[in-house]
C-alpha positions as CSV (number, residue, x, y, z in Angstrom):
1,X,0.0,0.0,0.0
2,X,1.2,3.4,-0.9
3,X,0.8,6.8,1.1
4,X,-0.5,9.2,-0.8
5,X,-0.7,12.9,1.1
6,X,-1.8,11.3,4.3
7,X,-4.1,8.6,3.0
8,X,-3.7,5.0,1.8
9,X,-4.5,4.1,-1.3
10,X,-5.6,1.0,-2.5
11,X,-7.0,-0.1,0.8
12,X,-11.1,0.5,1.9
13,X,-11.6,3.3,4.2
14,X,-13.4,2.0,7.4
15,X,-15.1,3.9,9.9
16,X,-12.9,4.9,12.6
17,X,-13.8,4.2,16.6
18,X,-13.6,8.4,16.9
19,X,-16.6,8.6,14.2
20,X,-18.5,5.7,15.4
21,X,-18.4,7.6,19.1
22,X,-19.0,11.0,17.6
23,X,-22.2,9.6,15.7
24,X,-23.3,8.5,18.8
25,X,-22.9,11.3,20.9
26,X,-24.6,13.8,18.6
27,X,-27.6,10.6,18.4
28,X,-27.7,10.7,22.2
29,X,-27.5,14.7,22.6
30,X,-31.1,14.7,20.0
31,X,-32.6,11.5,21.9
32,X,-31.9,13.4,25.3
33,X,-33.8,16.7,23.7
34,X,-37.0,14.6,22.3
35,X,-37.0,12.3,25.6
36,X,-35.8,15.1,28.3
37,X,-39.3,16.5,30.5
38,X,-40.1,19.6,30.3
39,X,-39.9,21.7,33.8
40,X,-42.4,24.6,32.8
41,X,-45.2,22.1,32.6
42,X,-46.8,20.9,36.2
43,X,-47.1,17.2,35.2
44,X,-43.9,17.3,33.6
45,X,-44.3,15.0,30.7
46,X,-41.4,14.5,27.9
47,X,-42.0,15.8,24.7
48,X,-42.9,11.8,23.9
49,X,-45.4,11.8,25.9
50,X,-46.9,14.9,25.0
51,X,-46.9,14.1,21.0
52,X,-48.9,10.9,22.3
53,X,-50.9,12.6,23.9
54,X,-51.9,15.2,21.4
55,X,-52.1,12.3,18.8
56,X,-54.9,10.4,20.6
57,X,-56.8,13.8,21.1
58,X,-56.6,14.4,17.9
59,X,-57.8,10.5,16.7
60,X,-60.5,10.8,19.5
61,X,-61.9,14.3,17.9
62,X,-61.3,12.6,14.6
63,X,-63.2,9.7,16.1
64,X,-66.5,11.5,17.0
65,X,-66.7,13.2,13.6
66,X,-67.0,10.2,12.1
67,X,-69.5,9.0,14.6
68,X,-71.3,12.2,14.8
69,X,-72.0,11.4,11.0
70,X,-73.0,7.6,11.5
71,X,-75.5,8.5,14.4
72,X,-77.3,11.3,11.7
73,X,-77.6,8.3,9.6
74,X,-78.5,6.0,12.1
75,X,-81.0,8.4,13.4
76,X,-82.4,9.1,9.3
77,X,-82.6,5.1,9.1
78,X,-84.2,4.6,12.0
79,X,-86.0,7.2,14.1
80,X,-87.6,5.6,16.8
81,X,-85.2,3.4,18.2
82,X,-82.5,5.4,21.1
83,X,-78.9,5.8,19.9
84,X,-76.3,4.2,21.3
85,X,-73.1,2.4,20.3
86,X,-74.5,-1.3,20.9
87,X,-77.4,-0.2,18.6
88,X,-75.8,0.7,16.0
89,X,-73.2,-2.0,16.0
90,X,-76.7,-4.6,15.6
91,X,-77.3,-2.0,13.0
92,X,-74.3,-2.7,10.9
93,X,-73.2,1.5,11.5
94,X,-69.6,2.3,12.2
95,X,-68.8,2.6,15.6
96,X,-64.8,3.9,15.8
97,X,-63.6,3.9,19.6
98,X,-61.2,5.7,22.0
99,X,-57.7,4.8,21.2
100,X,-57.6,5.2,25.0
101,X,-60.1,3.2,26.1
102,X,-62.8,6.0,26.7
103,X,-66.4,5.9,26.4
104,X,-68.2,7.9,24.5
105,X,-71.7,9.4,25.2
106,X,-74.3,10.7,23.0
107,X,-75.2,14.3,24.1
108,X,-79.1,15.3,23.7
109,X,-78.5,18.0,21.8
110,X,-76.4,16.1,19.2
111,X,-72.8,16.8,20.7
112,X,-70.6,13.4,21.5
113,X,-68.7,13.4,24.1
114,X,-65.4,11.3,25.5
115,X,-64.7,10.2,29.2
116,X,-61.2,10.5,28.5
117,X,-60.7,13.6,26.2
118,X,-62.7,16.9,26.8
């Protein structure tokens, strides 16, 4: 092998143990900022847990649009009969849930609301 202004030639460059640690100190340093809580916030959740958390709200609002819709056509379909999810499951309708487990309840004036998202 031949030296060529500092480098070998001929011969495949491999990662060196100084990159493979510098990778992984810049990959901890961006984990630390994602996974790190966040002291301004009085249940002090990590931005993780906070992205969850403001998924399922959003799936849960998402959620009772769609059921908001299959209850007006549930209601349409059949008028006399009351409206709730086990009636309109018989019914064939599409019932979505929670994604965390809570239980929606039919509102008289038309609004849906969740036991586990306001």
């Amino acid at each position: 092998m031949t030296m060529l202004k500092g480098f070998m030639v001929g011969a495949p460059r491999a990662f060196v143990l100084i990159e493979l640690l510098l990778v992984l100190v810049v990959i901890a340093i961006l984990a630390g900022g994602f996974f790190s809580r966040n002291n301004n916030i009085a249940d002090s959740k990590s931005t993780y847990q906070m992205s969850i958390g403001r998924s399922n709200n959003t799936a849960c609002i998402a959620n009772r649009t769609v059921l908001k819709t299959s209850v007006e056509m549930y209601r349409m379909a059949r008028p006399n009969e009351p409206v709730d999810t086990e009636h309109m499951k018989a019914a064939g309708f599409q019932t979505p849930s929670c994604p965390q487990g809570g239980v929606y309840a039919f509102q008289a004036d038309g609004s849906i609301t969740c036991t586990k998202h306001p």
